[in-house]
N, C-alpha and C positions, 0 to 999 in steps of 0.2 A: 819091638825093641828087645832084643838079647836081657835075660834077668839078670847077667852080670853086669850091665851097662845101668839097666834101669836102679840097680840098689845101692850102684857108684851115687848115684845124679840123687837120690833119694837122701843118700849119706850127706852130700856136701852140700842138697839143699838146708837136712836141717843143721848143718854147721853154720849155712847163713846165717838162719833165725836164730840161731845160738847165740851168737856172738851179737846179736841185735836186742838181746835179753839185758834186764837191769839187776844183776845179782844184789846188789846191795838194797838195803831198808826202803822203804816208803819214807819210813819216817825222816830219814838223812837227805833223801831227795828233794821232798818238800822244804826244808829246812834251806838247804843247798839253792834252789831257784829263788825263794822268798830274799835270800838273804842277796844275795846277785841283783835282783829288781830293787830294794833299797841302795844297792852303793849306786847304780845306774842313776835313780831316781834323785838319790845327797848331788850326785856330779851333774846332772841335768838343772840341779836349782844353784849350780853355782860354786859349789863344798866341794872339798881339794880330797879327791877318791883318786889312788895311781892306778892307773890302768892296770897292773897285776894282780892287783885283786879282784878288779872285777872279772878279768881272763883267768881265774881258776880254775882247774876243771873238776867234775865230781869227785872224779879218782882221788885227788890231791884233798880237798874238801873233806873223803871220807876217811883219807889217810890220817887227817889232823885232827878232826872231829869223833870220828867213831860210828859206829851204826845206830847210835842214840846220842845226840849231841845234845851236851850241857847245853842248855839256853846263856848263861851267865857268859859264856867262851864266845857266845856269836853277838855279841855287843857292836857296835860301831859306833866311835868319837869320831867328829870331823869338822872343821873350822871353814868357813867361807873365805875363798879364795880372790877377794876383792875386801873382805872385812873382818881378818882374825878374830875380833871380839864375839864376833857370831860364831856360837856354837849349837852344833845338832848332835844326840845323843841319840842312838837307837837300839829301844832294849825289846829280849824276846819274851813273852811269858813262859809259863810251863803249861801245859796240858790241862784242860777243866778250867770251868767258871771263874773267872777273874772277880774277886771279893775285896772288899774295902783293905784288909790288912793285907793284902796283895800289894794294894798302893801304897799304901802307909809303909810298908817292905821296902820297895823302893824309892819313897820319897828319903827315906834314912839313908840309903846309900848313896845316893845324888846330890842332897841339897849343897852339899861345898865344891860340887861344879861348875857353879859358874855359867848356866846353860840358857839357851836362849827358848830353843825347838828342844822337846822332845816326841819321839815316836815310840809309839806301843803297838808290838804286833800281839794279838792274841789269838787264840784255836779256838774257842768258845766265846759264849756271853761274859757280861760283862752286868754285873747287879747295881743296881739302880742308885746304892749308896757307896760305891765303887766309883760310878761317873760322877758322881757330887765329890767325892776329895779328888781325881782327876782335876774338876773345875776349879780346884781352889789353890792348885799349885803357881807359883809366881810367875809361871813361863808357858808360852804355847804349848799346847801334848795334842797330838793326833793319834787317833786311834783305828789300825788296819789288821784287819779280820787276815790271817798267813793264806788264806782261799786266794787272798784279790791280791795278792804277788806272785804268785807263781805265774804268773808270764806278763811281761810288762807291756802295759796298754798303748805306751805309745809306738809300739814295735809291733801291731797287728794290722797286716796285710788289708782288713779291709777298713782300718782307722786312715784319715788324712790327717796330713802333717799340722800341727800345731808350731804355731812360735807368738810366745808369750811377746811383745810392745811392752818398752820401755815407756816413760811419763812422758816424756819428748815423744819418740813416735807416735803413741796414741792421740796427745794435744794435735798434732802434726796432721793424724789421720781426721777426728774431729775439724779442724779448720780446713782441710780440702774440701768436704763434701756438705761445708755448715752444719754440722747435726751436731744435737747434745747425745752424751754417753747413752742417755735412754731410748735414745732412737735406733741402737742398734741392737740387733739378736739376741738374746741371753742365753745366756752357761751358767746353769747351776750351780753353787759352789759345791755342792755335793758329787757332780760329775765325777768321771774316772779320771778324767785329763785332766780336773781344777785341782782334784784331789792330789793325783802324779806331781805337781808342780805345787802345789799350795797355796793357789791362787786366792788373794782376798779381792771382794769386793768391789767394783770400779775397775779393775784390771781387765784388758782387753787381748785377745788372742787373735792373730793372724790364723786361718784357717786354707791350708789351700788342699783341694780335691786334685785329681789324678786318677786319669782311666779311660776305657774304650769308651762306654758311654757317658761319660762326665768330662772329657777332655781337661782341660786346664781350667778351672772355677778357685775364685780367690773369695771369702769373704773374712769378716769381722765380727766375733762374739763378744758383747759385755758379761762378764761374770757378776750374778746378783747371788 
């Protein structure tokens, strides 16, 4: 190959990778996908997320946020879209060990919300007398590590499709095949999918597989 040819191709190879590069923060990034898998995650359980915000793109993300984004700016209010009175609130921590007057921090700013769900993303642990006022707040709180958003579980290639049964369809499922609720599979509440949905207890998941060698397989998880 001719050397002027070879250092053209050399040139425009790394213009490729160039442009394949993430100039911006880590830490914007991570912020940016975590925050994306919660609105997906509000609109998958039902909460009235517009699609524009979940089609953000980083560029725009970073253009509003910054390359270190306030946590208090990345909040999301959202009301259930069959039951306005339900409200989910999701707040971010800041960086380091979430401590009791962390909560207490924002129990002060919340309580005249009115909230049903709240969600806590945190980067670190969480102290032991931190989860005991967690526990004693008037409303559900889940608490998710920003690690387990950043790409949402039920959008991975080698996960099968999930769909949560309604109290009708589950009874429905039940009386086809005469079996009580404990005779079928269980699902962890702690699972990634029970967790994705917020599944409690008694609640039943349609599970269908899909694949060369699994072809078409349907079953039914009880979440214990």
């Amino acid at each position: 190959m001719d050397v002027d040819v070879a250092a053209a191709a050399a040139d425009n190879f790394g213009s490729c990778l160039s442009s394949l590069l993430d100039n911006g923060t880590v830490e914007s990034h991570r912020y940016y996908l975590a925050r994306k898998t919660l609105l997906e995650m509000l609109r998958d359980r039902g909460f009235a997320v517009p699609n524009c915000e979940i089609e953000v793109s980083l560029e725009d993300f970073r253009s509003k946020h910054g390359p270190s984004p306030d946590v208090d700016g990345l909040r999301i209010s959202s009301l259930h879209k069959d039951d306005p009175s339900i409200k989910a609130l999701v707040l971010f921590c800041e960086p380091g060990i979430v401590k009791v007057n962390v909560i207490r921090g924002i129990t002060a700013r919340i309580v005249q919300e009115g909230l049903n769900r709240l969600i806590l993303v945190v980067q670190s642990k969480i102290t032991s007398q931190a989860s005991k006022a967690v526990e004693l707040l008037p409303f559900k709180v889940e608490i998710f590590q920003i690690t387990d958003l950043l790409v949402n579980v039920t959008k991975h290639e080698l996960k099968p499709k999930h769909q949560v049964l309604t109290n009708a369809e589950k009874e429905k499922l039940l009386k086809k095949f005469s079996i009580e609720e404990k005779q079928l599979p269980r699902m962890l509440q702690k699972d990634a999918i029970a967790r994705y949905y917020a599944l409690e207890k008694g609640q039943v998941v349609k599970v269908t597989y899909s694949g060369e060698l699994t072809q078409l397989h349907v079953t039914y998880r009880c979440v214990w």
